[in-house]
Every structure is written in C-alpha cells, then in structure tokens.
VEXTI-455918 format. One line per 3 residues: their letters; for each residue x, y, z of N, C-alpha, C. Coordinates in nm, 4 decimals, m for minus. Atoms other than C-alpha are relative to their C-alpha. Layout:
# VEXTI-455918
A	X:Y:Z:X:Y:Z:X:Y:Z | ...
This chain:
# VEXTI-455918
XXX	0.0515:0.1178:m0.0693:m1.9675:m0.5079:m0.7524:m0.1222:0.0415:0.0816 | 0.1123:m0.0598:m0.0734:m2.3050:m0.5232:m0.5989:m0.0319:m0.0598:0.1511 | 0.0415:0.0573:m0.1469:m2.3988:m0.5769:m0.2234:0.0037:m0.1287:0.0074
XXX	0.0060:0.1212:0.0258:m2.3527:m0.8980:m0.1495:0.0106:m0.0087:0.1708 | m0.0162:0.0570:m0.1776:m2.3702:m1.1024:0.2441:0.0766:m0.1565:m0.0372 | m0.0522:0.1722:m0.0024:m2.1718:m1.4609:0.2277:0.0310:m0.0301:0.2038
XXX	0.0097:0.0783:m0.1389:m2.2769:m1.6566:0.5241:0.1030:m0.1044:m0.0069 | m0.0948:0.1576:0.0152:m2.0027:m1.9374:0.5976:0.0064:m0.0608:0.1388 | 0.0510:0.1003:m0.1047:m2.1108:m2.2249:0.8231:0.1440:m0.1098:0.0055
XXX	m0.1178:0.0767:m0.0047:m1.7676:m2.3691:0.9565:m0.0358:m0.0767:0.1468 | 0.0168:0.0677:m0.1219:m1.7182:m2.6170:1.2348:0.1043:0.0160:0.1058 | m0.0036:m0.0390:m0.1358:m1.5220:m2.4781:1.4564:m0.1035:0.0713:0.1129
XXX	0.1028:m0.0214:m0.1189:m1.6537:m2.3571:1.7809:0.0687:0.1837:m0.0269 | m0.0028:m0.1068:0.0090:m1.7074:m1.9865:1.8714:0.1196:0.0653:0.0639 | m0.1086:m0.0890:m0.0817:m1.4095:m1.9234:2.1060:0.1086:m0.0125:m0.0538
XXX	m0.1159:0.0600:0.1037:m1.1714:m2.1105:1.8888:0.0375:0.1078:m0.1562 | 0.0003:m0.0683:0.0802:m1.2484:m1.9753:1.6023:0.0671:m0.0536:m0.1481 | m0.1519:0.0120:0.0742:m1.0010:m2.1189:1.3988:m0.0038:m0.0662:m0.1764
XXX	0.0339:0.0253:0.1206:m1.1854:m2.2303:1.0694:0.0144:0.1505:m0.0444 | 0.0151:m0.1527:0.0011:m1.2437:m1.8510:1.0744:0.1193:0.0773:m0.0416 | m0.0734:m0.0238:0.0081:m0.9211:m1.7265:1.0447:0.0463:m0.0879:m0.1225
XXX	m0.0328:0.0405:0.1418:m0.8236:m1.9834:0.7731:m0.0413:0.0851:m0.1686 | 0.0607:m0.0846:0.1010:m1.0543:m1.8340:0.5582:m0.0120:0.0804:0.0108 | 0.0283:m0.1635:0.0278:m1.0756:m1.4740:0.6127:0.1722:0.0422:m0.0500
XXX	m0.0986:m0.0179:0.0419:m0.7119:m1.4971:0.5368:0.0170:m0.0360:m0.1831 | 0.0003:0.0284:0.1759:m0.7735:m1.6874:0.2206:m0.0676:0.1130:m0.0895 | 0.0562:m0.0891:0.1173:m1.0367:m1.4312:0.0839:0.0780:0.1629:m0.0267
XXX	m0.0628:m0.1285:0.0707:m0.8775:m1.1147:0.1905:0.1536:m0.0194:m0.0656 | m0.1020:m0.0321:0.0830:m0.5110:m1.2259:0.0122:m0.0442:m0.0327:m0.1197 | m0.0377:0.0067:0.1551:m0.6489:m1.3419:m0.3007:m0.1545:0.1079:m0.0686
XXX	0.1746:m0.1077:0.0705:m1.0016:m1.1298:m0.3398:0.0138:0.1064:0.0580 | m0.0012:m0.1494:m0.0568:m1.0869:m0.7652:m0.3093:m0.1670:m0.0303:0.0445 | 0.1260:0.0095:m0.1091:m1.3137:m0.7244:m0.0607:m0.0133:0.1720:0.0420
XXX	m0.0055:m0.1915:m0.0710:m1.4628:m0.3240:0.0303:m0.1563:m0.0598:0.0619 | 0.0867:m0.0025:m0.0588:m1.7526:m0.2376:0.1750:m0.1459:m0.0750:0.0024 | 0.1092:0.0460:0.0515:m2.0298:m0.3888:m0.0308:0.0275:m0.1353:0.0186
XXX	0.0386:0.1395:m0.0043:m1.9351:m0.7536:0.0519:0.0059:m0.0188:0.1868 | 0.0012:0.0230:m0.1399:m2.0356:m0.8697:0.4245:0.0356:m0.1537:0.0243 | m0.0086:0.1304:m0.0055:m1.9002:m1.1648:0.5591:m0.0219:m0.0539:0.1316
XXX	0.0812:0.0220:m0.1087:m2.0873:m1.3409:0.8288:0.0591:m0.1749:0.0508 | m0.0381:0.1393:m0.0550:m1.9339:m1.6616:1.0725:m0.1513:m0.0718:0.0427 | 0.0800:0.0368:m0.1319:m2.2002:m1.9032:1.2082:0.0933:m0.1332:0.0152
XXX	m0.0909:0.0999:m0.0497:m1.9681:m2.1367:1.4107:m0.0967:m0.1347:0.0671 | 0.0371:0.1154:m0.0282:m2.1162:m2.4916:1.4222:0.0339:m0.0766:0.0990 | m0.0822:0.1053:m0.0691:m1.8848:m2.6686:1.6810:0.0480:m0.0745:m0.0455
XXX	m0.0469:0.0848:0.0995:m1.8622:m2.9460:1.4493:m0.0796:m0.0479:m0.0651 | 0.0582:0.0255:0.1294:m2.0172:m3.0333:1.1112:m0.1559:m0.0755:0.0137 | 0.1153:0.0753:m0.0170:m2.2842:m3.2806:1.2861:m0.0862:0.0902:0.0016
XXX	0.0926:m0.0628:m0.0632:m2.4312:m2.9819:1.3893:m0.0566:0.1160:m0.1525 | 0.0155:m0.0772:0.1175:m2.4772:m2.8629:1.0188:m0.1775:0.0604:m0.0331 | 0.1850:m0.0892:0.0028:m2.8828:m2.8293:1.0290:m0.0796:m0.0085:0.1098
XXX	0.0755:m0.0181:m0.1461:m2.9303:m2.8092:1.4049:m0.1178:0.1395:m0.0163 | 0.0623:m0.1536:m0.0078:m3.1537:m2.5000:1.5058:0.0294:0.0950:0.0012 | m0.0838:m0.1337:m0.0056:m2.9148:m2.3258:1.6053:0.0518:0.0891:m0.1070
XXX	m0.0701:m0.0091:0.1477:m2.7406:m2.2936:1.3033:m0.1021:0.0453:m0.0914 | 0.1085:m0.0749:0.1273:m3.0488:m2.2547:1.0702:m0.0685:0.1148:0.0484 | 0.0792:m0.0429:m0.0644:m3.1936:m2.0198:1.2997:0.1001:0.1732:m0.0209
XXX	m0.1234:m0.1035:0.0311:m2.8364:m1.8064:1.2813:m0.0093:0.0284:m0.1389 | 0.0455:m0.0374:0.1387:m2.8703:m1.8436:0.9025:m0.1263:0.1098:m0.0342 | 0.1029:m0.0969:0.0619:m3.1810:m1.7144:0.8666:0.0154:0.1527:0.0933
XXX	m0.0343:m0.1220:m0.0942:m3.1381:m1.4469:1.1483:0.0972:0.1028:m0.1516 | m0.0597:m0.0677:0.0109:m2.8628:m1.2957:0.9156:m0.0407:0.0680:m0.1052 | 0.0890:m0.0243:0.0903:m3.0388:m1.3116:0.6248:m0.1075:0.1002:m0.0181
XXX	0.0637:m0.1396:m0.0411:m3.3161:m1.1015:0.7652:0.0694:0.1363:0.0633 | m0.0979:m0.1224:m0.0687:m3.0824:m0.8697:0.8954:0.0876:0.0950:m0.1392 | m0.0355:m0.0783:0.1286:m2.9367:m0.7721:0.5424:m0.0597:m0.0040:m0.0737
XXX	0.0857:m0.0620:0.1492:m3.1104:m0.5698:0.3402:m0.0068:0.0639:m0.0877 | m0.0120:m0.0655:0.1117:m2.9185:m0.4213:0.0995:0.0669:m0.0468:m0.1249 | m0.0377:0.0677:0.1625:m2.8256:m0.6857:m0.1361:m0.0131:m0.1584:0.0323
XXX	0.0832:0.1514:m0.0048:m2.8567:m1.0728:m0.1772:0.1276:m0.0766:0.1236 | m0.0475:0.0510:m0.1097:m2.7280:m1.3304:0.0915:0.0827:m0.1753:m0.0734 | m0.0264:0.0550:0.0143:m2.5327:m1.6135:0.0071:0.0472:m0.1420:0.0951
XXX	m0.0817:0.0730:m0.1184:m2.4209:m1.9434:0.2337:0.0695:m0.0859:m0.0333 | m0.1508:0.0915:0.0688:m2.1459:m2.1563:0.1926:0.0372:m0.0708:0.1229 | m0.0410:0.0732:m0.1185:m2.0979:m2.4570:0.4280:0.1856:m0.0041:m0.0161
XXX	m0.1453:0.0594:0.0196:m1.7189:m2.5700:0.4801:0.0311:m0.0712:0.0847 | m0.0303:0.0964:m0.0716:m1.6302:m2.8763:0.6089:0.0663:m0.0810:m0.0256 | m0.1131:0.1068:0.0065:m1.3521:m3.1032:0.6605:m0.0582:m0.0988:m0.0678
XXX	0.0386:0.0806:0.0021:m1.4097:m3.4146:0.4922:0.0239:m0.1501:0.0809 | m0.0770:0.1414:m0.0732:m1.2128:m3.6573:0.7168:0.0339:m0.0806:m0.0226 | m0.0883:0.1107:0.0726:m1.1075:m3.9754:0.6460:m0.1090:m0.0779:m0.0547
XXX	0.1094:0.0642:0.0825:m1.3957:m4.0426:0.3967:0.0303:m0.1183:m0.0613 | m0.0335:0.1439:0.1210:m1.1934:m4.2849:0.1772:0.0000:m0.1655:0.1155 | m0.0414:0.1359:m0.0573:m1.1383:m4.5148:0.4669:m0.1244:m0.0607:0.1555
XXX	0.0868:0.0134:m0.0911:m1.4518:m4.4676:0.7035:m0.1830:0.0098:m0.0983 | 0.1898:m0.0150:0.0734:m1.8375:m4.5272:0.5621:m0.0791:0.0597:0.0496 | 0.0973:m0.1397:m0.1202:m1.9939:m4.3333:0.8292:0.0276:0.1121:m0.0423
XXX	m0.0432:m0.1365:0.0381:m1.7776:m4.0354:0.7550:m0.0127:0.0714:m0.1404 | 0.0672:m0.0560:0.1160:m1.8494:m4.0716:0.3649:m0.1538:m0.0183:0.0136 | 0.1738:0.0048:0.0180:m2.2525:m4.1345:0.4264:m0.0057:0.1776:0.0791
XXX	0.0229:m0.1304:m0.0623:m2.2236:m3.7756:0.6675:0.0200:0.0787:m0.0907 | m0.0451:m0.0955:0.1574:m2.0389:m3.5922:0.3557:m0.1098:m0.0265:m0.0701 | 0.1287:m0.0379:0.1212:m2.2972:m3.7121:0.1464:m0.1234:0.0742:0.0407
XXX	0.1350:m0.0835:m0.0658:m2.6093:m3.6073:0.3893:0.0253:0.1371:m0.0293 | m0.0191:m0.2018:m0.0075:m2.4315:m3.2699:0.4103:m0.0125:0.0621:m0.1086 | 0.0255:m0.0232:0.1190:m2.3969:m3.2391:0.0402:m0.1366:m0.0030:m0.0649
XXX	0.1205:0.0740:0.0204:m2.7335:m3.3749:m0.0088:m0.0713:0.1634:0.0644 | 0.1003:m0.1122:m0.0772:m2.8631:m3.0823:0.2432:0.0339:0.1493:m0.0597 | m0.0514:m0.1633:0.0539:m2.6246:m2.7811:0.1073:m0.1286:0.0019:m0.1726
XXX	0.0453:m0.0386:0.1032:m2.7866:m2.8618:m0.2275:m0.1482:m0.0231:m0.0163 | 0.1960:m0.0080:m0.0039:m3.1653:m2.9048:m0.1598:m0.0077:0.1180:0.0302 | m0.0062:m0.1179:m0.0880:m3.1291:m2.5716:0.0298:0.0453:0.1102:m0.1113
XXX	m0.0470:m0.0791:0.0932:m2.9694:m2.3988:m0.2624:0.1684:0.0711:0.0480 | m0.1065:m0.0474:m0.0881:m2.6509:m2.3383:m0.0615:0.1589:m0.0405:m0.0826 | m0.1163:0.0528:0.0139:m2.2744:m2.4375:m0.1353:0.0614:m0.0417:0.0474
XXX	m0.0542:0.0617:m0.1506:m2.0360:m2.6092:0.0067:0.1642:m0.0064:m0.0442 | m0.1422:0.0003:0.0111:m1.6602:m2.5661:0.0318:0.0834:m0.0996:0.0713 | m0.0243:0.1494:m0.0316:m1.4753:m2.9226:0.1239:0.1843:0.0501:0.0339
XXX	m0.1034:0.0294:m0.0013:m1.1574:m2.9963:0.2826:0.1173:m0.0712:0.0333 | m0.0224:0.1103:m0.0476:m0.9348:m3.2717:0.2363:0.0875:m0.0332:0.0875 | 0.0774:0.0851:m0.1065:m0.8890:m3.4459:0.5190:m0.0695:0.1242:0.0690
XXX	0.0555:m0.1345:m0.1101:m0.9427:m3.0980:0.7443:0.1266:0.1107:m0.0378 | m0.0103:m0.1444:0.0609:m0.8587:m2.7426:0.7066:0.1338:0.0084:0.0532 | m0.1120:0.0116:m0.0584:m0.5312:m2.7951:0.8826:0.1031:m0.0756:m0.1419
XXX	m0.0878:0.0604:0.0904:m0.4028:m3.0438:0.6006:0.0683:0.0840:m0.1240 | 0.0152:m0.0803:0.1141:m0.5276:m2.7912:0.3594:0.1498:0.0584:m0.0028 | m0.1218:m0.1465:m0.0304:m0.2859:m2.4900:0.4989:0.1181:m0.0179:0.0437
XXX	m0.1212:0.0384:m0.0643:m0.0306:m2.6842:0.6710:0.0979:m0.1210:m0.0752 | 0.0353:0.1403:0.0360:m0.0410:m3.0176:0.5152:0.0222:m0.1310:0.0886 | m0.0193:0.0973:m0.1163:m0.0325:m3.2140:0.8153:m0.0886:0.0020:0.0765
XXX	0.0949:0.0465:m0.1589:m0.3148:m3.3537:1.0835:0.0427:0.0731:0.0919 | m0.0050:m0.1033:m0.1429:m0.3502:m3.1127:1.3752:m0.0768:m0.0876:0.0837 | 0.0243:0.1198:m0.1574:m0.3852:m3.2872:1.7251:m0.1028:0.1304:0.0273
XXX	0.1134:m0.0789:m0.0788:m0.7251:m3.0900:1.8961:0.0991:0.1013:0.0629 | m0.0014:m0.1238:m0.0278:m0.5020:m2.8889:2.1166:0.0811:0.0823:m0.0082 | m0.0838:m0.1077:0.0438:m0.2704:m2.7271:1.8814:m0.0708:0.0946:m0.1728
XXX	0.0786:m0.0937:0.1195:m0.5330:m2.6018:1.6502:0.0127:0.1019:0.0024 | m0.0244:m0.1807:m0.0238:m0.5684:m2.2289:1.7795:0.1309:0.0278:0.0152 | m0.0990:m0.0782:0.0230:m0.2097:m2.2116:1.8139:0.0771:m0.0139:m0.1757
XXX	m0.0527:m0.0299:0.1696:m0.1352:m2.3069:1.4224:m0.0896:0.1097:m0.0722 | 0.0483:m0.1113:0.0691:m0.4188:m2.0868:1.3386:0.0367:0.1383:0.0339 | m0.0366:m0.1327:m0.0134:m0.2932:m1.8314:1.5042:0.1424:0.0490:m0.0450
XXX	m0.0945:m0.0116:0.0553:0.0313:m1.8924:1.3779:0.0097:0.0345:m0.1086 | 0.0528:0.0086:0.1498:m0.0914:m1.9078:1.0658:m0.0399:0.1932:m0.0305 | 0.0666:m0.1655:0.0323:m0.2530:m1.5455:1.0663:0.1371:0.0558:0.0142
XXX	m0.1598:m0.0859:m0.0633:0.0873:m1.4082:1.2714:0.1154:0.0179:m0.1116 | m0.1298:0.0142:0.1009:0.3492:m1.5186:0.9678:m0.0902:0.0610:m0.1400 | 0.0711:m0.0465:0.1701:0.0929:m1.4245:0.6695:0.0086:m0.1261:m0.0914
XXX	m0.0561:0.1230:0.0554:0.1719:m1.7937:0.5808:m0.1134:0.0348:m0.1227 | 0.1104:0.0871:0.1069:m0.1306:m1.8348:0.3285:0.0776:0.0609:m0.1142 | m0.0766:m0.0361:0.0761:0.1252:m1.6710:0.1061:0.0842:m0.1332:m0.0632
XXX	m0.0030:0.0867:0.0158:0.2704:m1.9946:0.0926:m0.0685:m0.1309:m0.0095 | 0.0984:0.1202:0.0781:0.0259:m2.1864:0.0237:m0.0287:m0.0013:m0.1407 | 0.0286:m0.0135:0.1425:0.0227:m2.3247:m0.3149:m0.1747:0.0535:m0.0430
XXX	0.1456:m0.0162:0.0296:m0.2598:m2.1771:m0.4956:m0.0820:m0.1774:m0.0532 | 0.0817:0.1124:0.0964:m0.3490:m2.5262:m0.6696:m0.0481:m0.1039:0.1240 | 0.0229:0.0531:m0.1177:m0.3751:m2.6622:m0.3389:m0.1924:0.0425:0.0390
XXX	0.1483:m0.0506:m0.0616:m0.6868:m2.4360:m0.2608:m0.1033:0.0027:m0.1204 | 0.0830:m0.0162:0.1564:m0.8512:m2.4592:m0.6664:m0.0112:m0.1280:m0.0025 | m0.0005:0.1358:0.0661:m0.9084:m2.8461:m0.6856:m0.1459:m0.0076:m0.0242
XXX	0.1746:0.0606:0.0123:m1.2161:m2.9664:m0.8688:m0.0511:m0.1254:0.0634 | 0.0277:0.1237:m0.0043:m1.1729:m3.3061:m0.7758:0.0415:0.0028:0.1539 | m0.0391:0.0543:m0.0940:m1.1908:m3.4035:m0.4129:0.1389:m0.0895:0.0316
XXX	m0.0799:0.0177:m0.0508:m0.8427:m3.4691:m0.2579:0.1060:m0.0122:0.1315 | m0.0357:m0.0355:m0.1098:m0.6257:m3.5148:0.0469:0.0834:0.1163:m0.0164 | m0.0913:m0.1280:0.0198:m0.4441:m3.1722:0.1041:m0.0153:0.0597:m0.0559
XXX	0.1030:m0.1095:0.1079:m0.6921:m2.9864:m0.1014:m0.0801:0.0110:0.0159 | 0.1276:m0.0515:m0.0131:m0.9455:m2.7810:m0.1057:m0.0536:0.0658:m0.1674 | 0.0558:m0.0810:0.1432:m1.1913:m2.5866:m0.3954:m0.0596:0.1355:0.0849
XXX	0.0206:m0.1046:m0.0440:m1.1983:m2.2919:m0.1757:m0.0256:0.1105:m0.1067 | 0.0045:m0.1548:0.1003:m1.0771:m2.0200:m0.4409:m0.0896:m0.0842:m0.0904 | 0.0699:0.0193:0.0640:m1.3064:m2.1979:m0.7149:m0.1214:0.0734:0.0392
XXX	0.1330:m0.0165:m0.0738:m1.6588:m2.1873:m0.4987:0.0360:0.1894:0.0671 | m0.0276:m0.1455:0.0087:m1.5210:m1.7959:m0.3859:m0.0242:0.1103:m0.1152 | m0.0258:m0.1241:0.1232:m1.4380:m1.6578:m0.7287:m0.1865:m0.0138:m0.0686
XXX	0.1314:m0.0244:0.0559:m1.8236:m1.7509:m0.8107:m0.0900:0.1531:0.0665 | 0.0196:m0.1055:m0.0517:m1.8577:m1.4727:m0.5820:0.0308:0.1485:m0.0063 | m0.1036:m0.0911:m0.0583:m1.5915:m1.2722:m0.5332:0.0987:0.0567:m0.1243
XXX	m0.1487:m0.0281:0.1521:m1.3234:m1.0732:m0.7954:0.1230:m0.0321:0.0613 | m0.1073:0.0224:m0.0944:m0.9779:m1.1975:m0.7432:0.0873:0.1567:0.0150 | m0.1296:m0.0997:m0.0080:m0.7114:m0.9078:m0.6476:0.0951:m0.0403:m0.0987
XXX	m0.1168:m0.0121:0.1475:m0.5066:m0.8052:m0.9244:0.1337:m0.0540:0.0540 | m0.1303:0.0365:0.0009:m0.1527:m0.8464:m0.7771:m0.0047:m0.0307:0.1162 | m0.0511:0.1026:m0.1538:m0.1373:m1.1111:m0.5300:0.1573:m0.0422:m0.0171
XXX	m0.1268:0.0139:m0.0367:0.2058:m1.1241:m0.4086:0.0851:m0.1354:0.0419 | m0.0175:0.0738:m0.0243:0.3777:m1.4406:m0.3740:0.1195:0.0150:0.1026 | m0.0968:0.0270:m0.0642:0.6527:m1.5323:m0.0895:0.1275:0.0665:m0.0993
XXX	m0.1171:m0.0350:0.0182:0.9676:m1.3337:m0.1627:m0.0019:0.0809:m0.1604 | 0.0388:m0.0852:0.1579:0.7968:m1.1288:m0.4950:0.0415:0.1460:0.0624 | m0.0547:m0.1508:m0.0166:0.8642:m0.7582:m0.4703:m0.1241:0.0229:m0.0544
C-alpha cells in the first residue's frame, strides 16, 4: 500500500469528539491500517460549517503538511430528517453539490451517526457518553456489517465501509461477537 493522508471532515466539535471515535473504530476493526496511511480529524461543530474558513483552511493546512503521498478528504455527515424536512434535504444536497465540485467524498448517515451504531436518536447530552461507551465495550463488533455498506440512502445506515474500501484494504479476519 502506498502513502496515503484521509482527511475526514465530521461535525462534531473538538472536545467532544465523538464522530471521531465512531469512525476510527470502524476503520481500525474492519481495515488494516500501518504506518503509511495517516488519518487526519478536522472537527466542524456541525455540518453548516462544512466550507467555513476554518475548515477549508484546516483542509488545506494538512494537505500541505503531507508530503509523502496523496491526500484524500471525505466529509461525513448525518443526514437528519431529510425525508420529512426540505431545508435539511436542500443542505444535504448543497453539501453533496460542494463535496463533489471539490473532488472530495462524502460518507452519509442515516438519520445521525448515533442511529447508525446504536440504532436509536441520541439526546445532545448523552452523546460522549454512548461514544465512549461505544469505544469501552468494542461494540462496533456488533454492528451489522450491512448496516455500515448501504448504497442506497437509509435510516440506520450508512456507506461508510463502501466509500473506505475505495481506500483502504479490509483486514483479513475480522472477528465477529462471540467468534473464536
């Protein structure tokens, strides 16, 4: 595998963290990850803030900062309750609209990253303690894989491992709940 940087633009905030932990759990149980792949947070607060300054400014920052193989970015963002709000699907589309003028990707999840892993709506202030719960038990073991592979936009799904494996090799023997 050759050098590689994957930037991933999530919307949690920086102290929280807690998009962060979803996914670094997802890549290191189902992908091999060594030295040659870097993986870089820029924490948005929340999704509005997808092509603030800050944010593009962090992008490119990291970008110039690695220089020993190519850089990749990968938004990920809840989609919310798109089916039933028009505001919230016109924002999904802008964002989509912006990941792909930009040449970027974008990893979606339905309703939010909580439904994904848990499958249930998280109230604001028990997020950091399911994510941290979440890391503590090794849960993503239980998470169905077909849950995190959907092509088709869904509630309680994501296309995480899809938009990954364009990247990433999976790990040979991922272990399921109660495998030997």
């Amino acid at each position: 595998m050759n050098n590689k940087q994957i930037i991933l633009c999530v919307e949690s905030n920086k102290r929280a963290q807690t998009d962060n932990i979803y996914i670094k759990e997802t890549i290191e149980y189902f992908f091999e990850i060594g030295n040659e792949v870097n993986i870089q947070f820029v924490n948005m607060d929340n999704k509005d803030n997808y092509k603030s300054r800050a944010v593009l400014n962090q992008i490119k920052e990291f970008i110039r900062d690695y220089k020993i193989g190519k850089s990749t970015v990968i938004y990920c963002i809840d989609l919310d309750q798109y089916e039933a709000d028009p505001v919230q699907a016109k924002k999904n589309e802008d964002i989509e609209a912006f990941v792909k003028e930009n040449g970027y990707e974008l990893i979606w999840f339905g309703h939010d990253i909580e439904e994904v892993y848990w499958g249930k709506k998280a109230e604001k202030g028990e997020k950091v303690k399911l994510a941290t719960d979440f890391k503590k038990r090794g849960a993503i073991k239980d998470v169905p894989r077909d849950k995190l592979n959907c092509k088709k936009v869904a509630k309680g799904k994501s296309n995480i491992l899809d938009v990954f494996a364009r990247h990433l090799d999976y790990r040979k023997n991922i272990k399921k709940k109660g495998s030997s």
